[in-house]
C-alpha positions in Angstrom: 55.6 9.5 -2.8 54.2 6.3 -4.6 51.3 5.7 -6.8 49.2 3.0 -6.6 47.4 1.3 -9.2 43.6 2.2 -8.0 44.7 5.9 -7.8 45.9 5.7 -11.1 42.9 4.5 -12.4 40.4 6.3 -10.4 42.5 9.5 -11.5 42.1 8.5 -15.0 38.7 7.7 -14.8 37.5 11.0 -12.6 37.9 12.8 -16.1 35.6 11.1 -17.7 31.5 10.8 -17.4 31.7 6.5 -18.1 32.3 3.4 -16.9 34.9 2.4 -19.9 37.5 4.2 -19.1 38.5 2.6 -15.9 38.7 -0.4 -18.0 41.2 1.2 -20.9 43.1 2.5 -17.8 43.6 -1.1 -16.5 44.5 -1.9 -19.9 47.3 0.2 -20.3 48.6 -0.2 -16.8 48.7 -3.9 -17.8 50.8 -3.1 -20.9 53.1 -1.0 -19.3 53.7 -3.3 -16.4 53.8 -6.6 -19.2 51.2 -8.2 -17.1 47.6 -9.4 -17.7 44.6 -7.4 -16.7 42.9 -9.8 -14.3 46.3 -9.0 -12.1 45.9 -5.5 -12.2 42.5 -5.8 -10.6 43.9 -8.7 -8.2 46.4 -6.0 -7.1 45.0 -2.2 -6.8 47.2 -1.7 -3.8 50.4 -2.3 -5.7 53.0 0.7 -5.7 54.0 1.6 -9.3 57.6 3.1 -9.8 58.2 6.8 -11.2 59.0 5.9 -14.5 56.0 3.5 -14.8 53.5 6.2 -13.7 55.2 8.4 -16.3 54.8 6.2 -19.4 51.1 5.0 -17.9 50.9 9.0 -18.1 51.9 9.1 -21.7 49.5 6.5 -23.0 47.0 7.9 -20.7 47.3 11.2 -22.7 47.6 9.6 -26.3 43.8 8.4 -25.6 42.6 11.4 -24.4 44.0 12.8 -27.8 41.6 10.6 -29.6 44.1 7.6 -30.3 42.6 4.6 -30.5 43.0 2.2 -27.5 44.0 -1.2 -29.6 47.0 1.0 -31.2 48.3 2.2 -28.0 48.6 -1.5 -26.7 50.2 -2.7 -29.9 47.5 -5.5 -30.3 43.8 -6.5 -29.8 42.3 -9.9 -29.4 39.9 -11.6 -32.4 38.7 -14.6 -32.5 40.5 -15.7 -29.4 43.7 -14.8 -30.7 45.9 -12.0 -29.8 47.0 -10.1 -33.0 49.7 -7.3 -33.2 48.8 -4.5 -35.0 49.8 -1.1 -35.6 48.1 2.6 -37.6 49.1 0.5 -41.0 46.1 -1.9 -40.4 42.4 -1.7 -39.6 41.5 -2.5 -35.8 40.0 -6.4 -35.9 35.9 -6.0 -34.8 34.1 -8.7 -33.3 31.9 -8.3 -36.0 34.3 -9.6 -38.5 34.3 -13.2 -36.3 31.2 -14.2 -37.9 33.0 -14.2 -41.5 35.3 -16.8 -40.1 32.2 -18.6 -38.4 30.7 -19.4 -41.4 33.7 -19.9 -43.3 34.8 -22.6 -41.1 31.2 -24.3 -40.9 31.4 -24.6 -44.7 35.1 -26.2 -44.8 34.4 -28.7 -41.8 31.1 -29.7 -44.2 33.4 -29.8 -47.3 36.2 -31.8 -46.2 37.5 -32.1 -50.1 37.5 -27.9 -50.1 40.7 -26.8 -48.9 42.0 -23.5 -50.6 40.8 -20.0 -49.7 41.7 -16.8 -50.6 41.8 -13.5 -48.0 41.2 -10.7 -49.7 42.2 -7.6 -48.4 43.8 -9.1 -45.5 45.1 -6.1 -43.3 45.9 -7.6 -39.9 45.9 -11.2 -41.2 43.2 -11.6 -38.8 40.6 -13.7 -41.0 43.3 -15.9 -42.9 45.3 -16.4 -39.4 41.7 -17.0 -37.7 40.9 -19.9 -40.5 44.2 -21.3 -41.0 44.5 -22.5 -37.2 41.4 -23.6 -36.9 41.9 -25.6 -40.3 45.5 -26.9 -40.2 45.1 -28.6 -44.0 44.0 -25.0 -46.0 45.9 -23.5 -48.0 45.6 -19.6 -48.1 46.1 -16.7 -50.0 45.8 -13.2 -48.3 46.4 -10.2 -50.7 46.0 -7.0 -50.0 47.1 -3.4 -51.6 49.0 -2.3 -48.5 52.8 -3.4 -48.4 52.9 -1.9 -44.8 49.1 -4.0 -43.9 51.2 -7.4 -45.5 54.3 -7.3 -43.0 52.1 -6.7 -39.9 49.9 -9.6 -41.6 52.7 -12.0 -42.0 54.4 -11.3 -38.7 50.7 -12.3 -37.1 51.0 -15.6 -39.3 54.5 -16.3 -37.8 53.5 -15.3 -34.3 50.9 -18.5 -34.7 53.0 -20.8 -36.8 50.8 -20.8 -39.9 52.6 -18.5 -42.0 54.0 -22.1 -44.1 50.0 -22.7 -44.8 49.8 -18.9 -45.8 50.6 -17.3 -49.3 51.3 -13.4 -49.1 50.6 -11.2 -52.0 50.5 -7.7 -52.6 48.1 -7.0 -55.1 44.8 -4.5 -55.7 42.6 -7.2 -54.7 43.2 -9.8 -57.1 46.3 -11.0 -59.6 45.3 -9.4 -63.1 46.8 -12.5 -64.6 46.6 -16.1 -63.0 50.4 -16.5 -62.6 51.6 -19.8 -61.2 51.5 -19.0 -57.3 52.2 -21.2 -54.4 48.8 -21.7 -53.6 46.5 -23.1 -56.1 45.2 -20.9 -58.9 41.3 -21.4 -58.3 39.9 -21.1 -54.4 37.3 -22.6 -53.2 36.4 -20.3 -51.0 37.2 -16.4 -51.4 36.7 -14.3 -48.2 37.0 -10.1 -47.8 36.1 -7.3 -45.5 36.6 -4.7 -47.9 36.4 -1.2 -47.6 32.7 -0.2 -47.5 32.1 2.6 -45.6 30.8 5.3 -48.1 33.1 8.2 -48.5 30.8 10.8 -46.8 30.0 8.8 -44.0 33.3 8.1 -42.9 34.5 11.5 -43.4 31.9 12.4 -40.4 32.7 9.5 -38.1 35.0 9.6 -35.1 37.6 6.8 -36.6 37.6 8.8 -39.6 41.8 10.1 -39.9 42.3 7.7 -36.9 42.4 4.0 -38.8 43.9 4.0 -42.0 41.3 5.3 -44.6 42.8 2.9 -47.4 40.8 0.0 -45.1 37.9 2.2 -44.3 36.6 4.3 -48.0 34.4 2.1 -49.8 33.8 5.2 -51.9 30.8 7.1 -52.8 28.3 4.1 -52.3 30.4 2.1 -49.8 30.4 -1.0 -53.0 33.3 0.3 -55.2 35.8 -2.5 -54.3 32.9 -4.9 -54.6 32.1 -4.0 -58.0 35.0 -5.1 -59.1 35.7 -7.9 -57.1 32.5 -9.2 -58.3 34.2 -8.7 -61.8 37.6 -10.4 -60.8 36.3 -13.4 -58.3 34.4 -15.4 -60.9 38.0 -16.1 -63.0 39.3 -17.2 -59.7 36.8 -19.5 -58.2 36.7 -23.4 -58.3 33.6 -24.3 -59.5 30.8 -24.6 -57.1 32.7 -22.3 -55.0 31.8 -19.4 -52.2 31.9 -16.2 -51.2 31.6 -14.6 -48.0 32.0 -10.9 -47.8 31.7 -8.3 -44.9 29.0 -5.5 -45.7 28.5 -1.9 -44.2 25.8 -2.5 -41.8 23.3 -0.2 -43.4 23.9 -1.5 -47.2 22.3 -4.8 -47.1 19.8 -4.3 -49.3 21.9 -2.4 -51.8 24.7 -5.4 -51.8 22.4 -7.7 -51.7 20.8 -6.1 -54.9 24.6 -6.0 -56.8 25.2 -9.8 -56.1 22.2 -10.7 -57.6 22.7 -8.4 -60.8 26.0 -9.6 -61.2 25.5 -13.4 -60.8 22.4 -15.1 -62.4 24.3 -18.2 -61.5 24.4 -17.9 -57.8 22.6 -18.8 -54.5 22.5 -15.5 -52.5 22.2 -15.1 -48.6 22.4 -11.8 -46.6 23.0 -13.0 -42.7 22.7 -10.6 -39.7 25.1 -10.4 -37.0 24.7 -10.6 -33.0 23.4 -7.0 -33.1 21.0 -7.8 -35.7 22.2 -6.0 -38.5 23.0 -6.7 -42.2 26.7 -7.8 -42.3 27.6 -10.8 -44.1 27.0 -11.7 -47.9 26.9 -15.3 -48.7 27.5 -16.1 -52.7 27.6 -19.5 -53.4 27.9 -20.8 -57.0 25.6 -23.8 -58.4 
């Protein structure tokens, strides 16, 4: 007896009470089969073998189990690139793309502004995301996680940029400016930070599914920014920028920090497509 794929699917997605799983179960019938989604919906009628109903089983059952879909597949697209990714990193958010927005519109302004820094890079998605659409940066993407760095520099080799892209594993910052392949002041520092505040994510559903080292901001959600704000200044070219990814519901109390921190500064909170507060904008006079 053979399985097609719409029986699959519409097995799959008679357990549940929305529309989205029909879509995660084309998803993962397209990963097991290696082909893209739009020809899994071109061909419901096709016959799928024993062994690849059993392994669409098995996936099937690791997102019932609350595994998140994006770690299942092995990858997940942002900014129109297809990252690789695995439990060591955060899951890239669409969110995130306006970061690299506005980080490119300020180097395609400032032609003579070519060094940035990625801090807290996980995935490599932001540095990856800027360095191909900026072939002459130079980048440096730290972050605390050895694990987070190798799935960051395979992502960098799986696009050819990892010879524009410095990896360092560091909390945050260097404590010492140590000669490094990349210059030793950026003009333009970049994070998405942890920032969720330690209660919060303890009650939400990604909580103990995405790693919480990417995810606990601590008790405010601002800890790490604290002290990047304390560490950034050393490391800035002058009349630099930053450009840093907020919890949605600290605007106010971010915005607040930069400007106690930096009497020097011209501050900007922007909204993203949903409307909320999401990116701060620090740019030294």
């Amino acid at each position: 007896m053979t399985t097609t794929i719409r029986e699959l699917v519409d097995n799959f997605s008679s357990q549940h009470s929305n529309d989205l799983p029909q879509l995660d179960a084309q998803l993962i019938i397209a990963h097991v089969l290696e082909k893209p989604r739009s020809w899994i919906a071109a061909h419901s009628d096709f016959s799928l073998s024993g062994p690849q109903v059993h392994a669409a089983q098995l996936e099937f059952s690791r997102l019932k189990a609350g595994e998140p879909l994006p770690y299942i597949l092995g990858h997940w697209e942002f900014f129109g690139l297809d990252f690789d990714i695995n439990q060591d990193v955060l899951i890239p958010r669409p969110e995130t793309e306006l970061l690299v927005e506005k980080a490119l519109a300020w180097l395609k302004a400032s032609p003579e502004r070519r060094t940035v820094a990625d801090i807290g890079t996980g995935s490599g998605a932001i540095a990856v995301a800027i360095a191909m659409q900026m072939p002459d940066t130079r980048i440096l993407a730290t972050d605390i996680s050895y694990a987070a760095l190798k799935i960051a520099q395979h992502n960098a080799k799986k696009f050819h940029v990892h010879h524009r892209i410095d990896f360092l594993q560091c909390d945050l910052l260097p404590k010492h400016i140590d000669p490094l392949p990349t210059d030793s002041h950026f003009d333009l520092i970049c994070a998405n930070l942890p920032y969720i505040p330690t209660q919060t994510l303890q009650a939400l559903p990604i909580f103990g599914r995405e790693p919480t080292l990417a995810l606990d901001g601590g008790a405010d959600g601002l800890d790490l920014y604290r002290r990047l704000f304390l560490l950034a200044p050393a490391w800035l070219a002058p009349h630099g920028m930053m450009l840093l990814e907020i919890e949605s519901t600290l605007g106010v109390q971010a915005l607040g920090l930069a400007f106690d921190t930096f009497s020097d500064a011209t501050i900007h909170l922007h909204q993203d497509l949903a409307g909320n507060d999401r990116l701060l904008e620090i740019m030294f006079i």
